[in-house]
N, C-alpha and C positions, 0 to 999 in steps of 0.2 A: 957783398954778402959777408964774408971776414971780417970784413969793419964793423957791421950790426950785430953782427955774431957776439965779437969780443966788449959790446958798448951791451950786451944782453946779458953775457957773463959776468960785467963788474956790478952791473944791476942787482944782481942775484945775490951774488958776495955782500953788497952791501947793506942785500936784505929789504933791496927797494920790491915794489911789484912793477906790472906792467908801467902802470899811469904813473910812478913814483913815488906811490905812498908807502911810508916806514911802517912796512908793517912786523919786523920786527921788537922794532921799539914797542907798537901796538902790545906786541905779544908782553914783551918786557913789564909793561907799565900794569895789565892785566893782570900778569902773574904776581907782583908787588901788591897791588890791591888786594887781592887775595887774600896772600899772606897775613896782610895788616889786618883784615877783618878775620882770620880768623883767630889771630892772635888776640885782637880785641875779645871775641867771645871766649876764648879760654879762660883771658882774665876776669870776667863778669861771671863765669862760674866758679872761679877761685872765691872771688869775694864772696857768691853766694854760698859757697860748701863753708868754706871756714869762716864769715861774720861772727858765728856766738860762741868760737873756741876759745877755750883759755878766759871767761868770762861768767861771773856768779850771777844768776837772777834767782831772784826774788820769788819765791813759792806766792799764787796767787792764794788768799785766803781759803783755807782748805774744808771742806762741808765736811763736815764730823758726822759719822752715825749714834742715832739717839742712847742707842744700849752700852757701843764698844768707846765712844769717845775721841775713836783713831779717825782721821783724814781717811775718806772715802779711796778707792783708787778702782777697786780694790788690788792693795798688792796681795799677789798670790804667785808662787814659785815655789819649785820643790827641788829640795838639796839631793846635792850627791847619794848619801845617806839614805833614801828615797822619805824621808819627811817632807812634810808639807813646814815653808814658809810664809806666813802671809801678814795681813797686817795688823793681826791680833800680836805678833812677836815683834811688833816693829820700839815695842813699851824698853825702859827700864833704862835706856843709854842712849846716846847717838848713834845712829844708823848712815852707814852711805852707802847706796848699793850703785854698783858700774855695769853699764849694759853693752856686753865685750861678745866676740865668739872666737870661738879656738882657730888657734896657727892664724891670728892675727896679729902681721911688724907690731905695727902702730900700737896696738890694745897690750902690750907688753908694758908702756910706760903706763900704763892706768895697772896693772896687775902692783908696781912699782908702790904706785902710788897708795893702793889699799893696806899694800905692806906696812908701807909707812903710818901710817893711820889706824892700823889694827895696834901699833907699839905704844900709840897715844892712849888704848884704850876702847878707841871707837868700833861697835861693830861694824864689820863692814862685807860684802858680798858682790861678787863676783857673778853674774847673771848670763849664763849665755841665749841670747837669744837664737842661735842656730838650731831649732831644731822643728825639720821637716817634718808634715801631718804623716801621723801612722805612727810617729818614731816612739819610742820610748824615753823620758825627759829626762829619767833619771841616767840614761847613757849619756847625753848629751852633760849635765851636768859632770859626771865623772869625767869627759873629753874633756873637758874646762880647768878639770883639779890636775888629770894629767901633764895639760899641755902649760898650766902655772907652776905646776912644784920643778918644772925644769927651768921658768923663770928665776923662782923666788925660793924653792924650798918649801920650809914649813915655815909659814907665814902667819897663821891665825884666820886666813879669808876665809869666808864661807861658800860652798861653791855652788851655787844654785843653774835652773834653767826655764824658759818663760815658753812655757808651748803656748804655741798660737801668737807667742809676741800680745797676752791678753795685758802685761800689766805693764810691758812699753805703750800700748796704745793709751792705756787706761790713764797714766802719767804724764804722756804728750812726747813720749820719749819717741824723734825720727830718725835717730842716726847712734852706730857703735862711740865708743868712748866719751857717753853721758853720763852722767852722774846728778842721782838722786838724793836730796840730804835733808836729813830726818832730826828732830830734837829727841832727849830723851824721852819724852810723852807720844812717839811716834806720830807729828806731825810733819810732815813736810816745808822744810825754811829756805827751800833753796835748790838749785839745779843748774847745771852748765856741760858744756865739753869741753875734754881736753883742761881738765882742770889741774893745776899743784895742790899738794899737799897743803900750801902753805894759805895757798886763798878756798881750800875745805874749811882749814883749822879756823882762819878770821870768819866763815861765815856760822860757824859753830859757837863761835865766842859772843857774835849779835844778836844768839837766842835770849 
């Protein structure tokens, strides 16, 4: 019996079963697969989230209404200030507007970047999309001017906010740190996330 006993205990250790199959290893080999698929789908939602970052496309040809001339969207947003912006003001310069919400890491390098862009001249606006039905937009919009003048200071941005998320839809906008860019005629020439300053400025220059 001691002899079976101790040939039943190195069994065990060694991670055999009864009949000798490694089922350790089983387990091992299991757990690795896993891993590997899950790692795989990680990275196919990487590629899926960030594909169109850091990249300018091309405003699809914009339907103008017959009386105002501007690119349909309609853009409509109302500033800190509690004005109404919309797309009768989009006229007279270059327009880029960024669709950010407050105490966001990441939306601080787009806060960055409008700065920069307001110094060229360009107007440019700051959109927060966060704001919950019921809320008041123009709150929302001043959480935006707050939580950027601790960014940037005084910057020139203009600090708007999108109730209902009516004129991200309306634009095709589906994710923060997009960017809308407008010619001086207030047509739309272009759109990306995660964009520099520097491929704004070039696709400003293509109007």
């Amino acid at each position: 019996m001691s002899g079976k006993r101790s040939r039943r205990e190195r069994q065990i250790r060694a991670g055999k079963s009864e009949g000798g199959r490694p089922n350790s290893d089983r387990r091992r080999i299991t757990a690795a697969v896993i891993i590997a698929l899950a790692a795989a789908a990680a990275a196919i939602v990487a590629v899926v989230a960030f594909a169109g970052r850091g990249k300018v496309e091309k405003a699809a040809a914009p339907v103008r209404s017959a009386d105002s001339g501007q690119a349909s969207g309609p853009f409509q947003t109302v500033l800190a200030s509690g004005t109404q912006f919309t797309s009768r003001d989009l006229g007279g310069k270059p327009t880029v507007a960024a669709f950010v919400i407050e105490d966001c890491t990441s939306c601080v390098n787009t806060l960055h970047t409008l700065a920069a862009l307001s110094k060229d001249g360009v107007r440019t606006l700051a959109v927060n999309v966060n704001v919950p039905p019921g809320s008041n937009p123009i709150d929302a919009a001043k959480r935006l001017a707050s939580f950027a003048a601790n960014v940037n200071g005084k910057s020139g941005i203009l600090y708007a906010a999108d109730p209902g998320q009516r004129t991200a839809a309306a634009f095709g906008v589906r994710q923060i740190e997009s960017y809308l860019i407008f010619d001086a005629r207030g047509r739309e020439v272009g759109h990306g996330v995660a964009l520099s300053p520097n491929q704004i400025r070039r696709a400003l220059k293509q109007v």
